[in-house]
C-alpha positions as CSV (number, residue, x, y, z in Angstrom):
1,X,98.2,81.9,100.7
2,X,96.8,85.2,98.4
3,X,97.1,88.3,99.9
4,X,93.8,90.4,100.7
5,X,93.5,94.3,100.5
6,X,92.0,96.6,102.9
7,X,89.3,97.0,100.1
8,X,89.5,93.9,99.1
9,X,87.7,92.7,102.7
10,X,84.7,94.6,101.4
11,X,84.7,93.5,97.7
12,X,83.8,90.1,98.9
13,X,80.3,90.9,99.6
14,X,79.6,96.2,96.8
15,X,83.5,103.0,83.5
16,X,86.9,103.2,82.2
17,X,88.7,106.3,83.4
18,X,89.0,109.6,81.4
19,X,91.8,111.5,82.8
20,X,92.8,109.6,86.3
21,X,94.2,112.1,89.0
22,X,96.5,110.6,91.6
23,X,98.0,112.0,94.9
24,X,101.6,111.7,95.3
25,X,102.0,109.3,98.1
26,X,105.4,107.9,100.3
27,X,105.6,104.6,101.7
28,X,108.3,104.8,105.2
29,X,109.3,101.1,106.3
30,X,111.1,101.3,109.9
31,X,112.7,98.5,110.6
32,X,112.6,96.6,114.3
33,X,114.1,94.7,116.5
34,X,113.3,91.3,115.1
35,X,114.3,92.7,111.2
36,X,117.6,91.3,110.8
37,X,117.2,87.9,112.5
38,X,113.9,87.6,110.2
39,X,116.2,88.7,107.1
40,X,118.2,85.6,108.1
41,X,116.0,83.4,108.3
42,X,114.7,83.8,104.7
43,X,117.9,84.0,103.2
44,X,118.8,87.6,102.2
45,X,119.7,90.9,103.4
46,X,118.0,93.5,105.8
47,X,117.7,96.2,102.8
48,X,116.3,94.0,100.5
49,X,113.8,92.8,103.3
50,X,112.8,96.6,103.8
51,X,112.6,96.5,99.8
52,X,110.7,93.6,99.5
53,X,107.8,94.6,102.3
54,X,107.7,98.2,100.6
55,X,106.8,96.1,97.3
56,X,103.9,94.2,98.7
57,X,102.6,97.2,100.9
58,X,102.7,99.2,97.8
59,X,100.6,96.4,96.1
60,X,98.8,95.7,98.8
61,X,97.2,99.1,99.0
62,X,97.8,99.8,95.6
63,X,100.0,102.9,96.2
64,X,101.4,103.0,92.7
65,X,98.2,102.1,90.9
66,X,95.1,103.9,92.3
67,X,93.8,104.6,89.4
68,X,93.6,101.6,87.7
69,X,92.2,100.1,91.1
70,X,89.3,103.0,91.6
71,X,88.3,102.0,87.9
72,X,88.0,98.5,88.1
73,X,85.9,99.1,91.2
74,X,83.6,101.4,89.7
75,X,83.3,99.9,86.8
76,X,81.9,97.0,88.8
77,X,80.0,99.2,91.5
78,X,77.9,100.9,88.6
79,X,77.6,97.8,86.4
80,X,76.0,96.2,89.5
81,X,72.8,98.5,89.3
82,X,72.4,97.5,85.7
83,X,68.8,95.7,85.8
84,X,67.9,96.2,89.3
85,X,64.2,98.2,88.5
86,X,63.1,96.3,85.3
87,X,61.3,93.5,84.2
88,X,62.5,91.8,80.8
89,X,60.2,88.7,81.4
90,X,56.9,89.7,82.0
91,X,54.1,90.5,79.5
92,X,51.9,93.4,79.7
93,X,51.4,93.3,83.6
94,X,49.6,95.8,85.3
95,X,50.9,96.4,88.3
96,X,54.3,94.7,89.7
97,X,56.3,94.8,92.9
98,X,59.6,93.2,93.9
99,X,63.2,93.4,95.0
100,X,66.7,92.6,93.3
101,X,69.9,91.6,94.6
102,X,73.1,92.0,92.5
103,X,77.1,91.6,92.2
104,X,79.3,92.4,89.9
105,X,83.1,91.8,89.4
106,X,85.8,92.3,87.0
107,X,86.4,88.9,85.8
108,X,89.5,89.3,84.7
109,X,91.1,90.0,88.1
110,X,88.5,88.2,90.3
111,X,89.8,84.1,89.3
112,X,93.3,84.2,89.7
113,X,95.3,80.9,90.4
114,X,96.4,80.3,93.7
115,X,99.6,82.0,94.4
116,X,99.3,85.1,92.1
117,X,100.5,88.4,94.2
118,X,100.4,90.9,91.5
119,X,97.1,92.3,92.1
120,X,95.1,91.9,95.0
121,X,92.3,88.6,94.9
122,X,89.7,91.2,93.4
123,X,90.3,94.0,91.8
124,X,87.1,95.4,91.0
125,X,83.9,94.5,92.7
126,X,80.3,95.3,93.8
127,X,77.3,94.8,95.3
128,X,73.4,96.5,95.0
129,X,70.2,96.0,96.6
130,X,66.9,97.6,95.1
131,X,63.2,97.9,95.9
132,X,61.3,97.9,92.6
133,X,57.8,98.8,91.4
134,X,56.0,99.1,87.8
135,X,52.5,100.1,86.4
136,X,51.5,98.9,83.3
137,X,49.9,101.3,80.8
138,X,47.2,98.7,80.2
139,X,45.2,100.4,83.3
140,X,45.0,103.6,81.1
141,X,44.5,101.3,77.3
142,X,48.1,101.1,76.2
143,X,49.1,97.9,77.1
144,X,52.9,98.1,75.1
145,X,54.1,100.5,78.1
146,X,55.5,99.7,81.2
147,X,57.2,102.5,83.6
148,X,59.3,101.4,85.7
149,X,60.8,102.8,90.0
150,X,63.1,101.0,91.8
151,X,64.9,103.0,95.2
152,X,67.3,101.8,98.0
153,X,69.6,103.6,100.6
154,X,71.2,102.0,103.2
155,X,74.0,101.3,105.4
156,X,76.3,98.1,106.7
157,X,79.8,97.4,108.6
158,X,81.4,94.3,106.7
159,X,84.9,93.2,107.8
160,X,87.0,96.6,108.1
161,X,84.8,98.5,106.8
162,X,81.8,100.9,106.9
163,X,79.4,101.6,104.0
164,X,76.0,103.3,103.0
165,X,74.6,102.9,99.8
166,X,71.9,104.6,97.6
167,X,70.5,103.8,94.0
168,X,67.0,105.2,92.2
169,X,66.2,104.4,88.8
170,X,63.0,105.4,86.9
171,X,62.3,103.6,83.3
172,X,60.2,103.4,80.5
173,X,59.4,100.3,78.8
174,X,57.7,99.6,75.1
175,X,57.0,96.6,73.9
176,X,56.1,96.5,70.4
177,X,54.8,92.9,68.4
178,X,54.0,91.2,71.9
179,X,51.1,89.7,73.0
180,X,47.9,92.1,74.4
181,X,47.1,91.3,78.6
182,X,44.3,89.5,77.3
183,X,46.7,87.1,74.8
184,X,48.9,87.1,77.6
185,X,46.0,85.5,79.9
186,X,45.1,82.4,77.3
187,X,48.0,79.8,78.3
188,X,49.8,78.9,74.9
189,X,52.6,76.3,75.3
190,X,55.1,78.8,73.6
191,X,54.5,82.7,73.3
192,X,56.8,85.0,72.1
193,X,57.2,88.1,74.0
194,X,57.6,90.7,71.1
195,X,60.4,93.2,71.2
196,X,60.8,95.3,74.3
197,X,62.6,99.2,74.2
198,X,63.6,100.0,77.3
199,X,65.4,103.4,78.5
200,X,65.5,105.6,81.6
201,X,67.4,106.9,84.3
202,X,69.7,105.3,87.0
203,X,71.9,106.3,89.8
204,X,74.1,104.6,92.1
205,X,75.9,106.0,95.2
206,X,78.5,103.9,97.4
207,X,80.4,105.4,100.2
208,X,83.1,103.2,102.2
209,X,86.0,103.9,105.3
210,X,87.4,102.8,108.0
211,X,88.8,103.9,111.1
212,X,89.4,100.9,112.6
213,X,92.3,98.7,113.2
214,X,92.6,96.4,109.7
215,X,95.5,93.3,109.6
216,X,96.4,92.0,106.1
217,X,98.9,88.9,105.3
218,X,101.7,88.9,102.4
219,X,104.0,86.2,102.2
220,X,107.7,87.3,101.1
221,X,110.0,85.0,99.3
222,X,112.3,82.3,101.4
223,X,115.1,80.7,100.3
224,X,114.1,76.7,100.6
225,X,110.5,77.3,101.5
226,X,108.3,77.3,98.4
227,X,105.0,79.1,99.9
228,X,107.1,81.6,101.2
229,X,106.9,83.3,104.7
230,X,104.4,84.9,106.0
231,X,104.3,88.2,107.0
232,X,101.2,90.5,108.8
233,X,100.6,94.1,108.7
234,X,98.5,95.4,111.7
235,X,97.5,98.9,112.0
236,X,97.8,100.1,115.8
237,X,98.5,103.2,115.0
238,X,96.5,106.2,113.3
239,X,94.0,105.2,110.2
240,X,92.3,107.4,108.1
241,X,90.2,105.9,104.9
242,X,87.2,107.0,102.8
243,X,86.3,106.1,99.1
244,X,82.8,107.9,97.4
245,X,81.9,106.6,93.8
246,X,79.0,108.0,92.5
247,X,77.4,107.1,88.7
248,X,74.8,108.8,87.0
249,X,73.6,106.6,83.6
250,X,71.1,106.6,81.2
251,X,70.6,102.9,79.7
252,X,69.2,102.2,76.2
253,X,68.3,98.2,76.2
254,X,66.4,96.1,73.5
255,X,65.5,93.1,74.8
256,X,63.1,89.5,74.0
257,X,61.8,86.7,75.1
258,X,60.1,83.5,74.9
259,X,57.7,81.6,77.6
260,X,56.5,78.7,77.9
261,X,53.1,78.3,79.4
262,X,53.1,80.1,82.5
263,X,55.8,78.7,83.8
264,X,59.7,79.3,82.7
265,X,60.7,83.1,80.7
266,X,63.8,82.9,79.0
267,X,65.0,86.4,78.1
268,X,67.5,88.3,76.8
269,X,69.0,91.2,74.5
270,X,71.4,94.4,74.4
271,X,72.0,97.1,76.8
272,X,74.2,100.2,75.4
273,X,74.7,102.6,79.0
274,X,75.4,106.0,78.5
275,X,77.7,107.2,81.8
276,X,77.0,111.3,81.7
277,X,78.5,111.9,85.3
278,X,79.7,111.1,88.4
279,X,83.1,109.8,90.0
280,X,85.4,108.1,92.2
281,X,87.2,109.0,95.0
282,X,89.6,107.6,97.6
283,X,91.9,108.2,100.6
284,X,93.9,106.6,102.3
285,X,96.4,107.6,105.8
286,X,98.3,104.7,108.2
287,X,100.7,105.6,110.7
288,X,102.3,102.9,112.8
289,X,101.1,99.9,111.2
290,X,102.6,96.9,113.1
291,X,104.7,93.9,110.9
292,X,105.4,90.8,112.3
293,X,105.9,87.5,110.8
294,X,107.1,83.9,110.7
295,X,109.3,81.4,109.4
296,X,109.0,77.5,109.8
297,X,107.4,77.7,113.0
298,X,109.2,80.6,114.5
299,X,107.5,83.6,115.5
300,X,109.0,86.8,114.4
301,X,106.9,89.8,116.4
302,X,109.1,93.3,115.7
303,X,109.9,93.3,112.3
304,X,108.9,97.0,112.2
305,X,106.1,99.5,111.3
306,X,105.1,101.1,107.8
307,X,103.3,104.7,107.3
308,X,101.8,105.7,104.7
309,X,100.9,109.0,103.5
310,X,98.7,110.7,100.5
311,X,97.5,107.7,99.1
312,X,94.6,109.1,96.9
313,X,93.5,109.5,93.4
314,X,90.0,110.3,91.5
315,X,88.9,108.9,88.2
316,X,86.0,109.4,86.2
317,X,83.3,107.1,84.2
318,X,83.2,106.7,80.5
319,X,81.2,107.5,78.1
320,X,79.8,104.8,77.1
321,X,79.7,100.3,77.4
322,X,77.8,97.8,75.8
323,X,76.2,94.7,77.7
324,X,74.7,91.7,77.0
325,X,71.3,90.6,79.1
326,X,70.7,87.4,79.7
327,X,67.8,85.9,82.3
328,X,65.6,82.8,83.0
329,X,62.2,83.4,85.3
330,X,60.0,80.8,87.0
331,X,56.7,81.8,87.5
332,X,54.2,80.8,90.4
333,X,50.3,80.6,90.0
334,X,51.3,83.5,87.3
335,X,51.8,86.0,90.2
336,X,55.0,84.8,92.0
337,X,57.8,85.0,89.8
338,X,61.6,84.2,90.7
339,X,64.3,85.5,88.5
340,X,68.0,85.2,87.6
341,X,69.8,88.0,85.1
342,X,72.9,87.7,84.2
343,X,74.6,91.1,82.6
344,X,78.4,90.8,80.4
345,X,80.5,93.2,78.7
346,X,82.8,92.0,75.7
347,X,85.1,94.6,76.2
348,X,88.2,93.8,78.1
349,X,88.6,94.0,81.5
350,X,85.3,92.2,81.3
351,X,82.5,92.7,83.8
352,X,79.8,90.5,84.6
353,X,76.5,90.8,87.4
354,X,74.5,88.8,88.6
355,X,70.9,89.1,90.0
356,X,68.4,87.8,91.0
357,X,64.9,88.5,92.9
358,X,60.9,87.6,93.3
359,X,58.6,90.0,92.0
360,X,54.9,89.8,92.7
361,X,52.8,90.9,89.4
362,X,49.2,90.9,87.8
């Protein structure tokens, strides 16, 4: 059974660090009535059971690695806004309207194999949502130009926790070597697409906590019992949790593609994002957080409580990361048009989104 993180409940739905900060923070396990029975019962000793459950807390809600944790998140959060206001696909439109849903996860944490407890399920993930609208410089004579607005804010309870979200992004698109809006109206069985600049502004804004009760599960080594026993953590106590990430970038993307017909727009190219500001932010407080747990069919209900106090760190995005774009669009009576983009880093941890949308254009 993998173990899930009080973020983690969120990450299911939604940068390297320069110079991480981290708040010193203490772990108390208090043992209860049912401790040394359960000790027993698994085959070793009540200190190393208070040992062992201050391991997977610390993991758990990664105590000793905040910093690593806040940037694998953000470095999903921000990379999830990557494409949501632009359009690769289509060819000198004049007017465009639409929305984009994204997600984006660190794959190198996200697939683990069953039974891995050294990090939580995902380590880094995110989700965005964006309205979107473009005008086409062809309504003014320049048909190469494109300028791009997309705009969300927001807010949703998932699991255990709250969040609002914001993102704005305003672009600029040339084309250069692509067919003219009246080339683009004559229905060739393959048409290139020309070479498409693209560069602009975008900004992403995620805000999460909880005050609510939250229960986890951990399972803790047995002796003769290969999955291990079980063991839940249930806040009844105080809770205090926020985390703020906020990403300012400036993307520089050179993209192409290729249609056929009217009908199917592969696309894709090279996005190099320039991250000039912004940050992440956490806290975390428990007091009285209630363990119980089970062995074989016996029900252990007072194995203690756990506080924890000054959990907290703040990290900062980096300069720069390259992407690759990659997309395929359907297109309906050349005015409906469904898409799916798929954005990847090379660079390890590696990140990848994906979105997809319907945009209505002419």
């Amino acid at each position: 059974m993998r173990r899930s993180s009080l973020l983690a409940a969120f990450l299911c739905l939604p940068a390297l660090v320069v110079l991480p900060r981290q708040a010193r923070a203490q772990i108390t396990i208090t043992p209860g009535t049912d401790a040394a029975a359960f000790a027993q019962a698994i085959g070793t000793t009540p200190e190393a059971l208070v040992q062992q459950i201050q391991s997977q807390v610390d993991g758990l809600f990664q105590v000793a690695n905040v910093g690593s944790f806040l940037r694998d998140f953000q470095n999903a959060q921000s990379f999830s806004t990557k494409g949501l206001g632009v359009d690769y696909a289509s060819e000198a439109t004049l007017v465009e309207a639409g929305a984009t849903l994204s997600f984006a996860s660190n794959v190198d944490k996200a697939y683990k194999p069953s039974g891995s407890y050294t990090d939580p399920p995902i380590s880094g993930g995110g989700a965005n949502f964006s309205l979107m609208a473009g005008v086409g410089g062809g309504l003014f004579g320049f048909d190469p130009l494109m300028v791009f607005g997309n705009w969300f804010k927001g807010s949703a309870s998932l699991g255990q926790l709250d969040g609002s979200y914001h993102n704005w992004g305003l672009h600029g698109q040339l084309r250069l070597f692509g067919p003219s809006r009246k080339m683009s109206a004559v229905k060739m069985l393959i048409r290139w697409g020309g070479i498409a600049i693209t560069s602009g502004a975008d900004y992403s804004r995620m805000t999460l906590s909880a005050r609510r009760s939250l229960s986890s599960t951990f399972n803790l080594a047995a002796a003769g019992i290969p999955e291990g026993a079980p063991v839940t953590i249930t806040n009844t106590g105080s809770l205090a949790f926020t985390l703020q990430q906020t990403t300012w970038s400036i993307p520089l993307e050179v993209t192409t593609s290729l249609r056929l017909l009217s009908l199917v727009t592969v696309y894709g190219g090279l996005g190099l994002d320039f991250q000039l500001g912004g940050g992440s932010d956490m806290r975390l407080d428990m007091t009285g957080a209630h363990l119980s747990g089970r062995v074989q069919g016996t029900q252990f209900n007072d194995l203690g409580t756990v506080d924890i106090n000054g959990v907290g760190g703040h990290v900062k995005p980096s300069p720069a990361r390259l992407r690759e774009i990659v997309g395929l669009q359907l297109g309906i009576l050349d005015m409906i048009r469904f898409f799916v983009q798929v954005n990847m880093t090379a660079s390890s941890p590696m990140l990848a989104s994906v979105a997809g949308g319907l945009r209505l254009a002419y």
